[in-house]
N, C-alpha and C positions, 0 to 999 in steps of 0.2 A: 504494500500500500504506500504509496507516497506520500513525502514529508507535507502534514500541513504548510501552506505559504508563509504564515506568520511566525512558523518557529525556524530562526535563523538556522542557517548551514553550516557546520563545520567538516573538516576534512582532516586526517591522519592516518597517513599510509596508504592512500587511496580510498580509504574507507571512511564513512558519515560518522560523527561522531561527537560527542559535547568533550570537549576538555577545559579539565580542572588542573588551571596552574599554578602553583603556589610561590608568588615569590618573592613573598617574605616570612620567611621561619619565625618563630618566635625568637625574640632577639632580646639578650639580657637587658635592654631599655633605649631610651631617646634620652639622652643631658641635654636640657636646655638648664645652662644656666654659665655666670662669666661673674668674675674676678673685679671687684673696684678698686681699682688701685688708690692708696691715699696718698698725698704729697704730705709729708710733714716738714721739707724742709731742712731737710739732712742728706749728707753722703755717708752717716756710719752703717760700718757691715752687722748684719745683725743674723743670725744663728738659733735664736732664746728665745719662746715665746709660751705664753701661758693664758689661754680663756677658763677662765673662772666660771662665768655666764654669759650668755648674748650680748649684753653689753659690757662686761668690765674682763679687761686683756693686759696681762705685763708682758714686755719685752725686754728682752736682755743685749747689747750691742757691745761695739768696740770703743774705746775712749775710757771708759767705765760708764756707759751710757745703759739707764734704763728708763723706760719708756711706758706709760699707763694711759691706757683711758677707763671711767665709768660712763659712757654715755655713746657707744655702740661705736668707736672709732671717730666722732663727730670730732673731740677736740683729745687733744694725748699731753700729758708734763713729762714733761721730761728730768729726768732727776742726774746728776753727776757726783760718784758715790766719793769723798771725801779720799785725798791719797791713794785713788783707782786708775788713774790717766792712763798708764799704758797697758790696763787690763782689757781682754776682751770675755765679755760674760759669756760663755757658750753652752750656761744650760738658768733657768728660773723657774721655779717654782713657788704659785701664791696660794695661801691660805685662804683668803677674802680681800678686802681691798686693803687693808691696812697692812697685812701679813705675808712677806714674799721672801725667799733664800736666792739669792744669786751668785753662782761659780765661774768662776773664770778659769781658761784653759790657759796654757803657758807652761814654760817650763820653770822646777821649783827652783834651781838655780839662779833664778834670774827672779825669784820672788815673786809668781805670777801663778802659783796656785793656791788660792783662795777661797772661801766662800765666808758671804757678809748674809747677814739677816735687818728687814727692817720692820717695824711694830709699829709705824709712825705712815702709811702709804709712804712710802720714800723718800719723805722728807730725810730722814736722817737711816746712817748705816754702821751697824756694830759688826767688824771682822770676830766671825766665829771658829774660821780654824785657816794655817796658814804652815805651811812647811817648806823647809831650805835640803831636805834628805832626796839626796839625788837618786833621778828616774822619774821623780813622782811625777806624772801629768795628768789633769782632773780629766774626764770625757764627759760625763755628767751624774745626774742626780734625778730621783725620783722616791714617795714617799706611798709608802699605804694608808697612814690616815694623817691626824694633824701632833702625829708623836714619833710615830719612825717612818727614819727614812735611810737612805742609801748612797752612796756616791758610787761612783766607777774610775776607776786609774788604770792606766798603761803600766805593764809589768815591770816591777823590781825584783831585778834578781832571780827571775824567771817564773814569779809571782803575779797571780792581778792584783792592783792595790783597791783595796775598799775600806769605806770606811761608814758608820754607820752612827746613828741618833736615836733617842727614844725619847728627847725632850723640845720633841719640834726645832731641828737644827740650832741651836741653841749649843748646844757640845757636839762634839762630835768623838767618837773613838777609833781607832784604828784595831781594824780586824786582825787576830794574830797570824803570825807569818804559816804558821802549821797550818792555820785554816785555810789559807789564801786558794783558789783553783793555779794548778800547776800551767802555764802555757807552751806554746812549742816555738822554737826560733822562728824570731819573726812574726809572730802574731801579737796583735795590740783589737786597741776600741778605736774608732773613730769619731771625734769631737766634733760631727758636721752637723749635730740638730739635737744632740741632747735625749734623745732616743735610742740611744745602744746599749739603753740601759731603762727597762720598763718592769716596774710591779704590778701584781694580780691578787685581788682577792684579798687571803687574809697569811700571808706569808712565801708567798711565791714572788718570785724575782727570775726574769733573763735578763741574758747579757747577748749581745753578738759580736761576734770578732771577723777577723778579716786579718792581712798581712802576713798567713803564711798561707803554706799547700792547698787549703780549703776552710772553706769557712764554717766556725763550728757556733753551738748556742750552748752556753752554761745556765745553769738553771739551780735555783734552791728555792725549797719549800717552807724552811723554818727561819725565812728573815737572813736570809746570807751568810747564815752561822755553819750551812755544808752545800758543797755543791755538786753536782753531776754534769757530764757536757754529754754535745753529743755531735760528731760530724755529719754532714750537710753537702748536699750535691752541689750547692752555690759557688760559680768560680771564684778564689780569693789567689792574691798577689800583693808584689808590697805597696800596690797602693790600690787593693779592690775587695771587697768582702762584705759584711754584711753593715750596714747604717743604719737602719731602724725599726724599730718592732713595734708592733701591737696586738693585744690580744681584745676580744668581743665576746668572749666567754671562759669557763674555765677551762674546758679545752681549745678551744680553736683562736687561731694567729697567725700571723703575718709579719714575716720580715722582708724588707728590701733592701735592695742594694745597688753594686755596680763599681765600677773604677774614677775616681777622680780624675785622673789623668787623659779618660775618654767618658768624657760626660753625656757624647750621643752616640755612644757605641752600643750595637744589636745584641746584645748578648743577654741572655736568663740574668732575670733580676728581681722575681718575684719567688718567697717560700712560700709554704703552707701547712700548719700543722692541724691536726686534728684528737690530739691525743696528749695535749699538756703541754706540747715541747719534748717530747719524748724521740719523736720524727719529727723531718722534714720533706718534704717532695717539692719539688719542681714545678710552679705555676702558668699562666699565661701571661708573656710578657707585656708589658705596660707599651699603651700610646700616649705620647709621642714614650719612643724608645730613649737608652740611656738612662745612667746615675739617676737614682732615687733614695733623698738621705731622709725620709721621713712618711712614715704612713699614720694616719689618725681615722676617725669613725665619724661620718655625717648621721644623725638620727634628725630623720622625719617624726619631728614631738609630737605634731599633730592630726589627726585625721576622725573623718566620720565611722564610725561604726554603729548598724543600726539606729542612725540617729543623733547618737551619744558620738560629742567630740573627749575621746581619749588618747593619754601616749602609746604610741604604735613601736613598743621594744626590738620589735622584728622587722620594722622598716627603714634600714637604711643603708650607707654608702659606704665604700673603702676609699677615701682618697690618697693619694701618692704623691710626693713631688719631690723636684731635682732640679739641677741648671740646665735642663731643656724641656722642663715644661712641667703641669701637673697632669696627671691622670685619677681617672674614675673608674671604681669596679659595682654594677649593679647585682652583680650574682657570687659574692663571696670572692674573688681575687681569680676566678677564673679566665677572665674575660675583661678587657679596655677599652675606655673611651678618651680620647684628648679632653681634658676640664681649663686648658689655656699654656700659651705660651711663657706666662710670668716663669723665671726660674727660683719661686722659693725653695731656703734650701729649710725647713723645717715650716710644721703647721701645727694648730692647736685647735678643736673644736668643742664648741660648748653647745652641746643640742642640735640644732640645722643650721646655726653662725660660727664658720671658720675664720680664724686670719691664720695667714703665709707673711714671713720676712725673708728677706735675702740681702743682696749687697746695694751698697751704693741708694741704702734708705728706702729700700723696698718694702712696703706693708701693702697688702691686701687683704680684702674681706670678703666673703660671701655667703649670702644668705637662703639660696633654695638651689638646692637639684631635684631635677625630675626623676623620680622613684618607680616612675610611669613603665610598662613593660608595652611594648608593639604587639599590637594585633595580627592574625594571619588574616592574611588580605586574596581573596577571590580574584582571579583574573577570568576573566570566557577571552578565548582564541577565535574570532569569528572569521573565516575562509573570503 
């Protein structure tokens, strides 16, 4: 019987026929979303930053410069921390707005590892720990509540150096040498965002290294007092391995990486663990490609459900970034999108409001990515 006139004609392979094309898979998401750059009016390099909440953000820079806003990036003080001039802070940590630790990396011969505390918004700053014992070099610092916390150093003597608080940085004590994780020649932390060093929970701590054979994760459960490593498929060299970590549950995390020295070079720079830190595997690499010294967690806070606007735990982003750009992961670090050109080298996010700093007075902000996933889309082939 022949085609009714009204229903179109299709053809494949000689033969009549309706096809269904598909083509657009489901696709881990659409990012709409870009980067505001702030002009504050500075060329210092900044490394250090810390969101607190959507609006109120420390930053840590070079000169001894630290940098705050409470009023979403709108207007920033800038604070010059007394006898700090040729420090550069490369990791911050704030309590609330009045409450911040900032570490300078450098080396201790040359009186440039430090860490200050201020109780005052930064008005004023009390040097809390400082040492002249050669090797020492700070990488950074991170805290599990507002009483301990952690620091991270480059090996001495074949040592990590750590050091630790229980009174809100306030003292600090140096972890005994028998405890220290042993390293292998050549391997260190890298000071490029204060991230090489991230706590979890309620006594879990990683570290990532880089600068020998391959890049490993150290890891303790009871506050830094023992540790376990574990090697890693991650290329590492003496100038590439692992830069920064984050975890989004008790098991699952994310380190990146990559080489300084090729900051837009193709190569694996994405981990993945699923299992504490225990393992690592191999992810999908980041767009744009290239060095990534820092990964943080965008959370979509709000959404309808049934009606009811509630926070949405299970909604949201991986973002990534380096000196050649940032990237977006909508499906767990499987998978990338370009999220902008800027090269910050470290980010901080407080709910769905991030800021990124980098060199030469670079601060950016932003406020929504699309969480949005792509529909599969019908195509008819008509002959």
């Amino acid at each position: 019987m022949p085609l009714h006139k009204s229903v179109p004609r299709f053809q494949l392979n000689g033969l009549y026929a309706l096809i269904l094309t598909l083509l657009i898979q489901m696709s881990p998401g659409v990012v709409n979303a870009q980067w505001k750059v702030i002009d504050i009016k500075t060329k210092i390099h900044m490394r250090a930053v810390h969101a607190i909440s959507p609006t109120s953000c420390w930053i840590g820079g070079t000169r001894g410069t630290v940098l705050k806003t409470t009023n979403g990036g709108k207007t920033w003080l800038t604070f010059k921390v007394a006898g700090a001039d040729s420090l550069d802070f490369r990791d911050i940590h704030a309590f609330d707005k009045e409450v911040a630790i900032a570490m300078s990396a450098g080396e201790s011969e040359k009186d440039k590892a430090k860490i200050y505390r201020t109780e005052d918004g930064g008005e004023s700053w009390k040097l809390v720990y400082q040492t002249t014992q050669s090797g020492v070099f700070l990488d950074g610092i991170d805290f599990w509540d507002k009483n301990k916390g952690i620091c991270l150093g480059d090996p001495v003597q074949g040592r990590m150096f750590i050091l630790t608080t229980e009174d809100g940085g306030q003292s600090w004590q140096e972890l005994a040498v028998a405890k220290r994780p042993a390293m292998e020649p050549g391997e260190a932390c890298f000071a490029a965002s204060g991230t090489s060093i991230r706590t979890n929970g309620k006594g879990n701590v990683f570290i990532g290294t880089g600068g020998g054979k391959m890049a490993r994760v150290f890891r303790s459960e009871d506050y830094g007092q023992n540790w376990h490593v574990t090697a890693t498929p991650l290329p590492a060299g003496p100038t590439s391995g692992i830069f920064g970590l984050k975890f989004w549950s008790k098991k699952n995390g994310m380190a990146v990486g990559g080489d300084y020295k090729k900051t837009t070079d193709s190569t694996q720079n994405v981990l993945l663990t699923d299992d504490g830190g225990i393992t690592w595997k191999l992810s999908g690499m980041t767009k744009p490609a290239g060095l990534k010294e820092c990964v943080d967690i965008y959370h979509k806070t709000n959404a309808t459900w049934n009606g009811d606007t509630q926070i949405r735990s299970d909604n949201y982003a991986l973002v990534a970034s380096g000196p050649s750009g940032s990237s977006v992961s909508l499906d767990r670090g499987k998978t990338w999108n370009s999220l902008g050109k800027e090269g910050f080298h470290s980010l901080s996010f407080a709910g769905n409001v991030g800021y990124g700093v980098g060199a030469n007075g670079l601060i950016g902000k932003i406020e929504k990515i699309s969480t949005k996933k792509k529909k599969r889309k019908l195509v008819f082939v008509e002959d």
